[in-house]
C-alpha atoms as one frame of an Amber mdcrd trajectory, in Angstrom:
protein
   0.000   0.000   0.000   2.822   2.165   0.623   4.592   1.816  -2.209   1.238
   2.304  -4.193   0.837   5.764  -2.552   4.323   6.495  -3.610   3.857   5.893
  -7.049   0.810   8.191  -7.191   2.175  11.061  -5.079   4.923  10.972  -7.645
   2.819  11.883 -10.329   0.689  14.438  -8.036   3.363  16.520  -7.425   4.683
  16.441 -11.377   1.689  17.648 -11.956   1.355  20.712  -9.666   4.812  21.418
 -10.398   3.704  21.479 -14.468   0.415  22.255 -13.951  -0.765  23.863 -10.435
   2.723  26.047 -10.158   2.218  28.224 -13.568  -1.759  28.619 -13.843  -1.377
  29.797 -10.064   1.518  32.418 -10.799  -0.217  33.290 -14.274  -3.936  33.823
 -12.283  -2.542  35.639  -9.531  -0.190  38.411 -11.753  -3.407  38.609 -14.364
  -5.602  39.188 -11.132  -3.479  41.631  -9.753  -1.995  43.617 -13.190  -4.637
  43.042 -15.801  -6.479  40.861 -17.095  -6.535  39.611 -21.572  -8.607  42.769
 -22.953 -10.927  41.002 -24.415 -14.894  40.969 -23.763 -16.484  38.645 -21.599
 -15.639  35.742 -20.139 -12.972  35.227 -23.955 -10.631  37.636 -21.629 -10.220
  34.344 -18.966 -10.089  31.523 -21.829  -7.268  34.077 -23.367  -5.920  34.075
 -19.685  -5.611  30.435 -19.220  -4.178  29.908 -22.436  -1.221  27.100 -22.227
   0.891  29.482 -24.104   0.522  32.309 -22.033   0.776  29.953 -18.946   4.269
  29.669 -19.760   5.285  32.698 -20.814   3.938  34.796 -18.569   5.028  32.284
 -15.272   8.827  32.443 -16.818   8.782  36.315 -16.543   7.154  36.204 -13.411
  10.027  34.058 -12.344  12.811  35.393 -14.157  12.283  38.603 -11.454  13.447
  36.008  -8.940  17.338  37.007  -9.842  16.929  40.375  -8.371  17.374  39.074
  -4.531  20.495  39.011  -5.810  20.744  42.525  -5.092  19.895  42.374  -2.041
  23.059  43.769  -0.471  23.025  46.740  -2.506  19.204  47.614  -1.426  20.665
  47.811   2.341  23.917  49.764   1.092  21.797  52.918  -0.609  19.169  52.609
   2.376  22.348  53.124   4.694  24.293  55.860   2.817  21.748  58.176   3.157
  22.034  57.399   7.121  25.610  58.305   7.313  26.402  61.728   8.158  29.674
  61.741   6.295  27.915  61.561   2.687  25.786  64.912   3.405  29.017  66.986
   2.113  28.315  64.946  -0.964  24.259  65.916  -1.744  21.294  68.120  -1.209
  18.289  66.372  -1.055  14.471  66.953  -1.207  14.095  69.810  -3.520  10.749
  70.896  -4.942  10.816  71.506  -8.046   8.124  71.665 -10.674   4.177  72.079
 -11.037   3.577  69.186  -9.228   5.814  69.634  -6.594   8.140  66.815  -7.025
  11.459  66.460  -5.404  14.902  66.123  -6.214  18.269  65.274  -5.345  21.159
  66.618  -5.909  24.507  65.120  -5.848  27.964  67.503  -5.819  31.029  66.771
  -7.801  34.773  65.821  -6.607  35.840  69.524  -4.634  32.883  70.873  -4.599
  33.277  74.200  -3.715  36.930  74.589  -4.406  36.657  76.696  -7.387  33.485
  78.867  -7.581  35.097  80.243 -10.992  34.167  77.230 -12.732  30.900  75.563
 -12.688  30.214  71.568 -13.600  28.356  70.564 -16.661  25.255  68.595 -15.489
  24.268  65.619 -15.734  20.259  64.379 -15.203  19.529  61.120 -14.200  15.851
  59.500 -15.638  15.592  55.917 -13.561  13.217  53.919 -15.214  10.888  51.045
 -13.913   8.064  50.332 -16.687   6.679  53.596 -16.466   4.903  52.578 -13.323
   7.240  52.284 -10.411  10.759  53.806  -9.473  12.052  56.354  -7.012  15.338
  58.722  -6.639  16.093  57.634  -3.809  17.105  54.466  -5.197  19.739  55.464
  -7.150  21.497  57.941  -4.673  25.063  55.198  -4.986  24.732  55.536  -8.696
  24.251  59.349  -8.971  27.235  59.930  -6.387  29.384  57.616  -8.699  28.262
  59.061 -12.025  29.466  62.724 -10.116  32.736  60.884  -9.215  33.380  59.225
 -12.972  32.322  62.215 -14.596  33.341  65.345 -12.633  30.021  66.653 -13.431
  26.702  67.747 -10.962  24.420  64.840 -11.245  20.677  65.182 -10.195  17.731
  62.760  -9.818  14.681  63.804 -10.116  11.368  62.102  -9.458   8.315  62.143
 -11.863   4.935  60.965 -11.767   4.288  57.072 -13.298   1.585  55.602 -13.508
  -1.390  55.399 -12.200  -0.817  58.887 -10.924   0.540  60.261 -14.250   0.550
  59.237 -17.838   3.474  59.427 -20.267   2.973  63.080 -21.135   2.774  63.912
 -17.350   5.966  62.381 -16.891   7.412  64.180 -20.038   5.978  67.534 -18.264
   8.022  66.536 -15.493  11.265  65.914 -17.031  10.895  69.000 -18.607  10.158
  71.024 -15.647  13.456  69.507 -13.959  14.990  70.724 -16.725  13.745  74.421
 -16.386  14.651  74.495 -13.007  17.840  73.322 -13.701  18.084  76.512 -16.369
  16.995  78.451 -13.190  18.896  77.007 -10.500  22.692  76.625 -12.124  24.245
  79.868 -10.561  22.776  78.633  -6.780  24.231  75.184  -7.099  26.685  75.900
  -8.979  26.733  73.796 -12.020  26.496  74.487 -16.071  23.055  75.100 -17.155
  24.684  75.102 -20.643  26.024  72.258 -20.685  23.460  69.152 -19.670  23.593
  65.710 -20.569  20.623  63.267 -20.266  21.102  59.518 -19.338  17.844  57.365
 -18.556  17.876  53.582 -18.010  14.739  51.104 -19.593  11.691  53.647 -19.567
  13.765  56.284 -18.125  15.858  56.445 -21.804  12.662  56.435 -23.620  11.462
  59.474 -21.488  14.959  61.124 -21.911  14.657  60.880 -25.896  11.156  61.565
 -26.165  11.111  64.606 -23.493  14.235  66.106 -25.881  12.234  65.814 -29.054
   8.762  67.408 -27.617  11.104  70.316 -26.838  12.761  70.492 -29.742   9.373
  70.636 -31.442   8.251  73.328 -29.211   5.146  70.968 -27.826   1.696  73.303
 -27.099   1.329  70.156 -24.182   4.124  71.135 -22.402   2.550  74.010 -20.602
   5.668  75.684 -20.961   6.999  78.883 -22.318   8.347  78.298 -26.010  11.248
  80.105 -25.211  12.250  78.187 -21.678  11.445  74.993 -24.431  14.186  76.531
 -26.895  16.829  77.478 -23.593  16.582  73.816 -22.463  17.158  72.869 -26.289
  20.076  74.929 -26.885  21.536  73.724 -23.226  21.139  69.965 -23.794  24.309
  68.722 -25.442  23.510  64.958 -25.649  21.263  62.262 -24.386  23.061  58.995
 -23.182  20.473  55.954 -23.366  20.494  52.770 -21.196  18.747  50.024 -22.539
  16.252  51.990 -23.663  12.858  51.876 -25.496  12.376  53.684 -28.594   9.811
  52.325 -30.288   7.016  51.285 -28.437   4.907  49.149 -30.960   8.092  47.242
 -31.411   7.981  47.089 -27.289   4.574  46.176 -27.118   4.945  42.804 -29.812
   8.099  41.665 -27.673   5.856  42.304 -24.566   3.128  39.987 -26.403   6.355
  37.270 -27.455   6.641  37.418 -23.584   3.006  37.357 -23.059   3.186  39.660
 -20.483   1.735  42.747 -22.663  -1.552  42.937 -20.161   0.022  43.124 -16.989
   2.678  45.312 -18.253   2.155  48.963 -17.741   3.462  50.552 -20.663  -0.063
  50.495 -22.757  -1.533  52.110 -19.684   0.623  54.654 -19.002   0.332  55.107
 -23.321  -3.521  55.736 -22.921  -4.138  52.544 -25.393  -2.275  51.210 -28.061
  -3.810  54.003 -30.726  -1.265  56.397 -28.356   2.001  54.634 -29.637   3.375
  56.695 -32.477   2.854  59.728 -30.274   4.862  57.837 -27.808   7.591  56.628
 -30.074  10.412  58.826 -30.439  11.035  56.772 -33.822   7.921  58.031 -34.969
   8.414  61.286 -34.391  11.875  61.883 -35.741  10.282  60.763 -39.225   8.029
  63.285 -38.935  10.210  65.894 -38.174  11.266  68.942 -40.717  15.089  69.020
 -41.950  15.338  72.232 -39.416  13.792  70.516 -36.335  16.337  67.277 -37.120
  19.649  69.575 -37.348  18.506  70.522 -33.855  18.675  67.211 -32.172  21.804
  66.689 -29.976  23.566  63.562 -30.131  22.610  59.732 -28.627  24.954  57.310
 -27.132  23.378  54.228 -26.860  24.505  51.557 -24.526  22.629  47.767 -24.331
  23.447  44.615 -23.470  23.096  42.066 -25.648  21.804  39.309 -22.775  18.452
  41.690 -22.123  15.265  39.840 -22.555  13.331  42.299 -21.515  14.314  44.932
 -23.917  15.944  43.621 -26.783  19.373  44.952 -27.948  17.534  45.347 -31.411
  15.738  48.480 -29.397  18.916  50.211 -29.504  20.102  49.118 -32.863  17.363
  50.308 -34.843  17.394  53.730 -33.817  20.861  53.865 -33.916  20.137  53.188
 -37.628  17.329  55.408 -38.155  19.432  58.534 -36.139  22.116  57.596 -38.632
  20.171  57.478 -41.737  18.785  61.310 -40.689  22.162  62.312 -40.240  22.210
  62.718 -36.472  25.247  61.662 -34.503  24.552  58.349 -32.752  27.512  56.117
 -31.139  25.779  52.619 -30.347  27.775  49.887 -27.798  26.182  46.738 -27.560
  27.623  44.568 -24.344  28.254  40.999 -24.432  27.064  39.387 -21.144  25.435
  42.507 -19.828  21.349  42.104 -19.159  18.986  44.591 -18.536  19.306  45.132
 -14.859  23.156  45.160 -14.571  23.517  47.818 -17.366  22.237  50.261 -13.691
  22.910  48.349 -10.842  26.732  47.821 -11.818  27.111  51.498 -11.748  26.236
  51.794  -8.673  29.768  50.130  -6.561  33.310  50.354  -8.151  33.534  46.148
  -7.329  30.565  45.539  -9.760  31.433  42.944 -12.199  30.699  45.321 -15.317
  31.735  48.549 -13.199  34.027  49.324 -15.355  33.499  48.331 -18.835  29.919
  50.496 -19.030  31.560  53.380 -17.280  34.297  53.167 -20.040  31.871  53.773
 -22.536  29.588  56.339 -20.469  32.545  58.542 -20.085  34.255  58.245 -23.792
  30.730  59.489 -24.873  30.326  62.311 -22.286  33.812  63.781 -23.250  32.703
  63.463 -26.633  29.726  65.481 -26.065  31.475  68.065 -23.320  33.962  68.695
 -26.619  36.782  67.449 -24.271  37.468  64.054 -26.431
């Protein structure tokens, strides 16, 4: 009798390892994120769908690997505790017409020579549109100041559901006026600023530039704080970025993961994308508005499955083909969550090699190369 049960508990727990394991993830991400948007009672056969089973219990999984950062999560939630790094930041400052904060992070001798103000660098974290905070980042945005001798700030902005994408472009852009307002104080370049956003926070870097550039009614801001900001960006540097988001939303749907994803939320519906993509709006734009867009660096690893390396590629190629400067570096080994969190400690495995590149391309756009 024994031995019978063994032989049947055997196949029992196959089966809710096979069976019971996925449709339980699947259910409980679809119950929490979204559901199939389709009508009825089609959106739960879509749901249950052996396919997306799979698919969508391997992503759900894959975001196992990020315990793996679990001792940098308690070395940024103790910097901020020791008194020693205040020299190094100011934090919490209001900025904006929604009030969102700031931080602000000094560069080496700070204060030594009031003569000669940083360039400065903006930090846009990403995080799907839909999650993310500055605080965060604060070990990467004191290293960036280090590598790059420049005044690095993080701002906050809206995601979703409190904001859509424009909101968060609004925001960006707002950062950006305050920065045009706020150089002399800190004491940092407000004519010479370089962009860098990581995932969602590159696509709001390139798309925030070009709404500028074409002087966007949306904005809420003055057309000629739009063309100050324009004339003072010298170059956005883009992290694994998304550029075009139909392309996005079809790897989302390879992944199956397209209705718990936020993205086509925080796009107002798929019939939003073009307006979205900066692709699509660099082929709209006139030979004038084009000679006015500062140069990309992309960086992307080529072991990202959650935005492919093609992302980066093909608007490499398409900034090419309009004849803007674009450097592209594609990095073996590197996936989509290392390309940030190894800039954030010196004893990262790719510490190093994407700082290498970060900083070749920021002389290059300081005109110190």
């Amino acid at each position: 009798m024994s031995a019978l049960k063994h032989h049947m508990s055997l196949p029992m727990t196959v089966g809710v390892m096979l069976v019971g394991l996925p449709y339980s993830i699947s259910v409980a991400a679809q119950w929490l994120y979204g559901w199939p948007n389709k009508p009825g009672y089609k959106k739960y056969i879509e749901a249950l769908r052996p396919r997306r089973i799979y698919c969508l219990s391997r992503a759900v999984l894959e975001t196992l690997k990020y315990l793996q950062y679990g001792r940098l999560y308690f070395q940024w939630k103790s910097w901020y505790k020791n008194d020693e790094n205040r020299k190094h930041y100011e934090k919490g400052i209001t900025f904006g017409r929604r009030s969102n904060k700031l931080d602000l992070y000094h560069p080496p001798n700070a204060g030594m020579s009031k003569d000669a103000p940083a360039p400065l660098v903006v930090f846009i974290y990403g995080g799907a549109w839909g999650s993310g905070e500055r605080s965060t980042y604060c070990l990467l945005a004191r290293q960036m100041a280090e590598e790059l001798s420049a005044t690095v700030i993080c701002p906050d902005y809206c995601t979703y559901p409190k904001g859509n994408v424009l909101a968060m472009v609004q925001d960006i852009a707002d950062c950006l006026v305050w920065a045009q307002e706020s150089g002399p104080k800190f004491n940092f370049d407000k004519d010479n600023i370089v962009l860098i956003g990581h995932s969602a926070g590159a696509h709001l870097c390139a798309l925030t530039t070009l709404f500028l550039i074409d002087v966007r009614d949306e904005l809420f801001i003055e057309a000629r704080k739009q063309r100050d900001v324009t004339l003072a960006l010298k170059g956005v540097i883009g992290l694994s970025g998304v550029y075009n988001i139909m392309d996005h939303y079809e790897h989302e749907q390879m992944r199956a993961v397209e209705y718990v994803s936020t993205m086509h939320k925080a796009m107002n519906g798929v019939e939003n994308f073009p307006y979205y993509s900066p692709t699509h709006i660099l082929k709209n734009f006139s030979q004038d508005k084009l000679s006015r867009v500062p140069p990309f660096a992309l960086l992307h690893g080529t072991s990202d499955i959650i935005v492919p390396s093609e992302s980066s590629t093909k608007f490499s190629e398409l900034l090419t083909s309009l004849s803007i400067k674009a450097s592209l570096y594609l990095l073996p080994r590197v996936d989509h969550t290392e390309i940030v969190t190894d800039l954030m400690t010196s004893d990262r495995r790719f510490y190093h090699p994407i700082y290498s590149c970060i900083k070749q391309e920021y002389r290059k756009l300081m005109g110190t190369c």
